[in-house]
C-alpha positions as CSV (number, residue, x, y, z in Angstrom):
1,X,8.6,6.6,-17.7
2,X,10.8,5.5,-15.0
3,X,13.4,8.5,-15.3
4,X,12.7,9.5,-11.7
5,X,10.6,7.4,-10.1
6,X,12.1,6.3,-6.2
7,X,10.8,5.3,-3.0
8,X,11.7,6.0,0.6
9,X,11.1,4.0,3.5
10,X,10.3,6.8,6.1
11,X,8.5,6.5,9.7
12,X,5.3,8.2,10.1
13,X,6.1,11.3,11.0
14,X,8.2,11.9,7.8
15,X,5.8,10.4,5.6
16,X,2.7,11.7,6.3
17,X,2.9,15.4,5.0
18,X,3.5,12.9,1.0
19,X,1.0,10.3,2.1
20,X,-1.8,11.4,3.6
21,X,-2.9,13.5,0.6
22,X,-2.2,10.3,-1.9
23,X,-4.5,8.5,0.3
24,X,-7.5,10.9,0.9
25,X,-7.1,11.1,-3.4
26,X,-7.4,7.7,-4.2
27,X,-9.5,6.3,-0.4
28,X,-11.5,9.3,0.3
29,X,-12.2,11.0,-2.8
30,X,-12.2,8.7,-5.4
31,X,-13.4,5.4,-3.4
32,X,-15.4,7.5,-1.3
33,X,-14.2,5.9,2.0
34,X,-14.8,7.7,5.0
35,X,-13.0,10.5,5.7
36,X,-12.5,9.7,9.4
37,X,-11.5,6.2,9.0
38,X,-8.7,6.7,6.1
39,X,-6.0,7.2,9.1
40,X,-6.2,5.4,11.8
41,X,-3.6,4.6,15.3
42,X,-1.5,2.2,12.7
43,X,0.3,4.8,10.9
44,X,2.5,6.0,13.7
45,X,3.5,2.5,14.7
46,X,4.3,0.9,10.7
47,X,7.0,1.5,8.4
48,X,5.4,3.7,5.1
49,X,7.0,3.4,1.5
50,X,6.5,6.8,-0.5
51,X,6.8,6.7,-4.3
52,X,7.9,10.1,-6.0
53,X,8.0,10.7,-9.4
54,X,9.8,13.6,-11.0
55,X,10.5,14.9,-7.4
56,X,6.9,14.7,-6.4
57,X,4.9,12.1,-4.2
58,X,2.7,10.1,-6.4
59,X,2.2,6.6,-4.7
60,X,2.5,5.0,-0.9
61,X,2.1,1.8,1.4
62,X,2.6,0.6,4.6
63,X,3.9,-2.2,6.8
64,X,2.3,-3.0,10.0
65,X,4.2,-4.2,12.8
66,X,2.5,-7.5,12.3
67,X,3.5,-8.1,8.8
68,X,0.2,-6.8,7.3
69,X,0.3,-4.5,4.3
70,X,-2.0,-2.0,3.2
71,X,-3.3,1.2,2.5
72,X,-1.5,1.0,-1.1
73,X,-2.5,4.3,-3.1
74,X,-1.3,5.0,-6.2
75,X,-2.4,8.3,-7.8
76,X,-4.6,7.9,-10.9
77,X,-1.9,9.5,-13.3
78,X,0.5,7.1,-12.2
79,X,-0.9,4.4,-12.7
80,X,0.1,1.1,-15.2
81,X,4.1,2.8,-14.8
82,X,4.9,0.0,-12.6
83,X,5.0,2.6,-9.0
84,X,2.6,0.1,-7.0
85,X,5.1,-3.1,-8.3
86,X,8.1,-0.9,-6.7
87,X,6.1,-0.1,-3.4
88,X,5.1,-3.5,-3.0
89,X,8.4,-4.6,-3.6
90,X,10.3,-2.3,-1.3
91,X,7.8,-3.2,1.5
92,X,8.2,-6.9,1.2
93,X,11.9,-6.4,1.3
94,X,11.7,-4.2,4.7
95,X,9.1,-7.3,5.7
96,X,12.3,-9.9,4.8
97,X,14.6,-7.9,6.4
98,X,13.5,-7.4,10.3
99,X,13.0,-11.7,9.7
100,X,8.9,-11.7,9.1
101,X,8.0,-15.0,7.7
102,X,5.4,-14.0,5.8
103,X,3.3,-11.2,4.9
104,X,-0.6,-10.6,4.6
105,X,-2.7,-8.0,3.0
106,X,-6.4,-7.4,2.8
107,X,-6.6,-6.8,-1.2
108,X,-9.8,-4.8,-2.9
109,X,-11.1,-7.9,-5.4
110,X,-10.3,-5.6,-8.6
111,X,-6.8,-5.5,-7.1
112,X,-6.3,-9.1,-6.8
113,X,-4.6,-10.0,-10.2
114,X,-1.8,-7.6,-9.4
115,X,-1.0,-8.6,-5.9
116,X,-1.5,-11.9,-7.6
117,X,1.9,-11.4,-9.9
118,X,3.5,-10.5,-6.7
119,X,3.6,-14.2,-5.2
120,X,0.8,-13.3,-3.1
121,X,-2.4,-15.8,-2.9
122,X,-5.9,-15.3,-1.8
123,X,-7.2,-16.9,1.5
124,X,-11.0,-17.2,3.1
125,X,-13.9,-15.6,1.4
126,X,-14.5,-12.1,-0.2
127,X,-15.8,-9.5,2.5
128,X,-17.1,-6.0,2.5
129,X,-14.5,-3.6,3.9
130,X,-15.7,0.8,3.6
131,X,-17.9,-0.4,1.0
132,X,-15.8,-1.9,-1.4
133,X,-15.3,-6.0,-1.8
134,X,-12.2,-7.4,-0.2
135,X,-10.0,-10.3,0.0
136,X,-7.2,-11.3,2.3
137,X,-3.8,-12.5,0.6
138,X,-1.2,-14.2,2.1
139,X,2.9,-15.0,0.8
140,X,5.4,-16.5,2.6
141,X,8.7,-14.8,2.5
């Protein structure tokens, strides 16, 4: 399943012609969060990871200037092949790299278990964020 599966690390303006349409798949359409608040300000000023599989973009993620990470988006026939894992785990090294000493991430509460396996621990209560139940997680790199 992995035969071609990479990322790149690529600034905005690069990544958003492969991201942007992962995002309205799995935000907009299938989560049904508002079309108009999917991209936001943040994009142009953090660091975006974008999965492709067999040549084509199929995942993505960011890293905010402030150590946050979010907008994770995976598309649906990608999923359980690990692509979310490598995202993750290319944005935590960029994270490590530029010397943050930790990273946080405001996880959907179905989502928890995987961020879970990834060192990361849940903080504070669960809150509603677009509709959908959230909780922030928190690892120290």
């Amino acid at each position: 399943m992995h035969t071609d599966l990479r990322i790149e690390l690529l600034p905005w303006e690069r990544a958003r012609a492969y991201a942007a349409p992962i995002r309205f798949a799995v935000f907009v359409e299938e989560q049904r969060v508002p079309a108009e608040i999917e991209l936001d300000e943040m994009d142009a000023k953090s660091l975006h990871a974008v999965a492709f599989g067999n040549r084509f973009p199929v995942g993505t993620g960011r890293l905010l200037p402030d150590g946050h990470i979010g907008r994770m988006a995976v598309l649906k026939d990608w999923r359980g092949r690990g692509v979310g894992s490598l995202i993750l785990k290319e944005l935590v090294d960029a994270a490590r790299n530029r010397g943050d000493r930790e990273i946080v991430l405001s996880a959907q509460v179905q989502a928890t278990a995987f961020y879970r396996a990834h060192g990361f621990v849940e903080e504070g209560a669960e809150y509603m964020d677009a509709g959908i139940p959230h909780v922030d997680m928190r690892r120290a790199l």
